[in-house]
C-alpha positions as a printed NumPy array, in Angstrom:
array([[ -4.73 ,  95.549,  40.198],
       [ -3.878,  97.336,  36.824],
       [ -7.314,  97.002,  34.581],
       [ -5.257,  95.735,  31.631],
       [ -3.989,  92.835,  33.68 ],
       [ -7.8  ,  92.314,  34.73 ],
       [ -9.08 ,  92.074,  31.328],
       [ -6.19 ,  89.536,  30.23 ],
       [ -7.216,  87.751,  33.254],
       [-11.108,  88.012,  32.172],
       [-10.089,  87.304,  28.63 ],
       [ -7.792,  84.207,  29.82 ],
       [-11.435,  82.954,  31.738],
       [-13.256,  83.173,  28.455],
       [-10.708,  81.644,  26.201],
       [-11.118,  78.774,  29.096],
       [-15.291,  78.63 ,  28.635],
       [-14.408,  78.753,  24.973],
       [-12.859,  75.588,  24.795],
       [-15.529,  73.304,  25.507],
       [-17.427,  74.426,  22.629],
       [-14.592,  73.851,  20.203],
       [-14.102,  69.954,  21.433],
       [-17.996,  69.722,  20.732],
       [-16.837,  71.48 ,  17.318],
       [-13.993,  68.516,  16.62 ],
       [-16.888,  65.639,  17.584],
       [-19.03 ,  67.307,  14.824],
       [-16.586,  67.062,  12.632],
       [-15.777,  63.512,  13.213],
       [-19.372,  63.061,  12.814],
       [-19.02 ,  64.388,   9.342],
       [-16.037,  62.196,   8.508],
       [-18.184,  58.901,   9.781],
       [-21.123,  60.275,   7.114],
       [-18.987,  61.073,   4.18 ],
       [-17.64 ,  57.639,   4.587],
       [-21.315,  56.141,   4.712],
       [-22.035,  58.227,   2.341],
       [-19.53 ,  57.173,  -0.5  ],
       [-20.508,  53.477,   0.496],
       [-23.854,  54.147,  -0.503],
       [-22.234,  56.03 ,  -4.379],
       [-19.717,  53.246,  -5.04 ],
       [-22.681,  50.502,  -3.819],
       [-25.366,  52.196,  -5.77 ],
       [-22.417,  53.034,  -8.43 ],
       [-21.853,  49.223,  -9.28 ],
       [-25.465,  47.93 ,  -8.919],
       [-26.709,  50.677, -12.125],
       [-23.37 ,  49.221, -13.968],
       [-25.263,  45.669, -13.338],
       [-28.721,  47.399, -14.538],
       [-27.383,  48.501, -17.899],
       [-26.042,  45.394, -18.812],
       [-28.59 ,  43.007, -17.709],
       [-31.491,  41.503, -19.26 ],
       [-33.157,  39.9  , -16.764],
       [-36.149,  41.405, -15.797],
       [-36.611,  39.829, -12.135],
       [-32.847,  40.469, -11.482],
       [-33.674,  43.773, -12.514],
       [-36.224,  44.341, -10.397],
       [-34.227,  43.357,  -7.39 ],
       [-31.519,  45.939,  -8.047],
       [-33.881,  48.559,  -8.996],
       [-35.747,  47.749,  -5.274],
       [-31.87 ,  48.115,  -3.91 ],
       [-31.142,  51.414,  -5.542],
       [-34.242,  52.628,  -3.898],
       [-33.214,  51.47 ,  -0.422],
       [-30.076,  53.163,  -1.03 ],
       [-31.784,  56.512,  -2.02 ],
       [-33.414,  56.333,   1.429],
       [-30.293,  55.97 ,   2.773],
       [-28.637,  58.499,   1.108],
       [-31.257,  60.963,   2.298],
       [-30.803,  59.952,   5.884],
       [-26.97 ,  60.927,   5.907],
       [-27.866,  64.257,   3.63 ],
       [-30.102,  65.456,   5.977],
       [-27.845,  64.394,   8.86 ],
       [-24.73 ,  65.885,   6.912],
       [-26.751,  68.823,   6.884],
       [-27.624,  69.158,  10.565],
       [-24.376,  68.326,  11.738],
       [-22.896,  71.137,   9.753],
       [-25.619,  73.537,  10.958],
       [-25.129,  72.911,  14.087],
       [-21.519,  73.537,  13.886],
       [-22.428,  76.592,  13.281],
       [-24.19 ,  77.877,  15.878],
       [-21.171,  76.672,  18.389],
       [-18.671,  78.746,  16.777],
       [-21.529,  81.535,  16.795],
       [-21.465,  80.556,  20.027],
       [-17.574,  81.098,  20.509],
       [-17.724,  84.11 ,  18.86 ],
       [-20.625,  85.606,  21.187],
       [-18.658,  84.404,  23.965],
       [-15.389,  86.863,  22.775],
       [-17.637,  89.29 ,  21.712],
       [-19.329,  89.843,  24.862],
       [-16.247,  89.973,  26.242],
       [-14.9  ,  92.548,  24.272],
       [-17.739,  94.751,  23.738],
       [-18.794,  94.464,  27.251],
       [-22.521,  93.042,  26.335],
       [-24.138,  90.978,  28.474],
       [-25.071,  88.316,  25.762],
       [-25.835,  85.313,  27.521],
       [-29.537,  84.675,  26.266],
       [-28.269,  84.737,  22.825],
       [-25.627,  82.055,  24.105],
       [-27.794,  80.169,  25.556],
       [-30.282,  79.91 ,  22.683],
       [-27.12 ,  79.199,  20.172],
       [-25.742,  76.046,  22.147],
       [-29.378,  74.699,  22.627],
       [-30.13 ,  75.417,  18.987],
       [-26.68 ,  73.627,  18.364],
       [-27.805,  70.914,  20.499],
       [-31.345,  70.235,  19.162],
       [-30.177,  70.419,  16.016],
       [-27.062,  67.785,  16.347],
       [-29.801,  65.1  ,  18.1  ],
       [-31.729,  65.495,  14.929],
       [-28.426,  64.775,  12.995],
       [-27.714,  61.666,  15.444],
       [-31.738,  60.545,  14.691],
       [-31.261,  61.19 ,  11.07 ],
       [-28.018,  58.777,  10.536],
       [-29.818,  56.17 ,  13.538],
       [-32.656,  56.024,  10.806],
       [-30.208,  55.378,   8.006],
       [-28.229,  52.369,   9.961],
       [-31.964,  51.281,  10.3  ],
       [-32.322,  50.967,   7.135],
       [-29.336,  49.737,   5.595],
       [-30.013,  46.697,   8.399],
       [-32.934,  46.306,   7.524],
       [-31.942,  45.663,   3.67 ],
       [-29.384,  43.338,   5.201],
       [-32.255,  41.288,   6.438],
       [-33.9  ,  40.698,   3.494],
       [-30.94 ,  39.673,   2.093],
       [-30.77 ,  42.787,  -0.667],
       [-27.385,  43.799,  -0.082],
       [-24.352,  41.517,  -1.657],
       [-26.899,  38.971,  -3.332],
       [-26.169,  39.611,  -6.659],
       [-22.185,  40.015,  -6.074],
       [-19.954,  37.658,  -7.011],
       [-16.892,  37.213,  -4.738],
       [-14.339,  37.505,  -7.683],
       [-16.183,  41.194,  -9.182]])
């Protein structure tokens, strides 16, 4: 066989491997979309409860709400730091797409540093997951004690 036709046949295989890592790339990024939308809960909620804090006078109500913004400052650190990971690991699987052509192409045997990106990727998308399992932790938890929608009135 003709070596061009074997290295579109080689190339062909490692478009094929590449593709897994570029599905994992659209979950991240529909990971992303689910934390930017928890994310702007958490502005618009703590948003409306500081519009409350300016204008009241009631020192106990105050209190509560300042307690809430707090609990949503947690929360909004949870999805940072998740937002953060998620995007890192991103990252490292299309460094690890790259590799993949670039080993290819340069004819380097570049597996180790493959290897080490997806894991890297991996370790570093469960801390993401951990990170926003923490955050719907919390925002249940302020649902327990009954912080969240207390002070709202239905026609606001």
């Amino acid at each position: 066989m003709n070596s061009d036709v074997i290295n579109i046949l080689t190339m062909a295989k490692v478009i094929q491997t590449a593709v897994a890592p570029v599905f994992l790339i659209t979950g991240i990024a529909a990971t992303l979309g689910v934390l930017s939308n928890r994310l702007a809960r958490i502005t618009d909620r703590a948003r409306q409860l500081e519009r409350k804090l300016k204008v009241s006078t009631d020192e106990e109500f105050n209190s509560s709400l300042t307690t809430e913004l707090r609990a949503l400052l947690k929360r909004s650190r949870c999805i940072h730091i998740a937002f953060s990971l998620s995007v890192l690991s991103a990252v490292l699987v299309c460094a690890v797409v790259m590799l993949l052509f670039l080993s290819h192409i340069q004819s380097v045997n570049l597996g180790v540093t493959i290897g080490i990106c997806f894991v890297g990727a991996m370790a570093l998308l469960i801390c993401a997951f951990m990170s926003l399992l923490g955050e719907v932790f919390l925002a249940t938890r302020s649902m327990r004690r009954g912080m969240i929608f207390a002070d709202i009135d239905i026609n606001d």
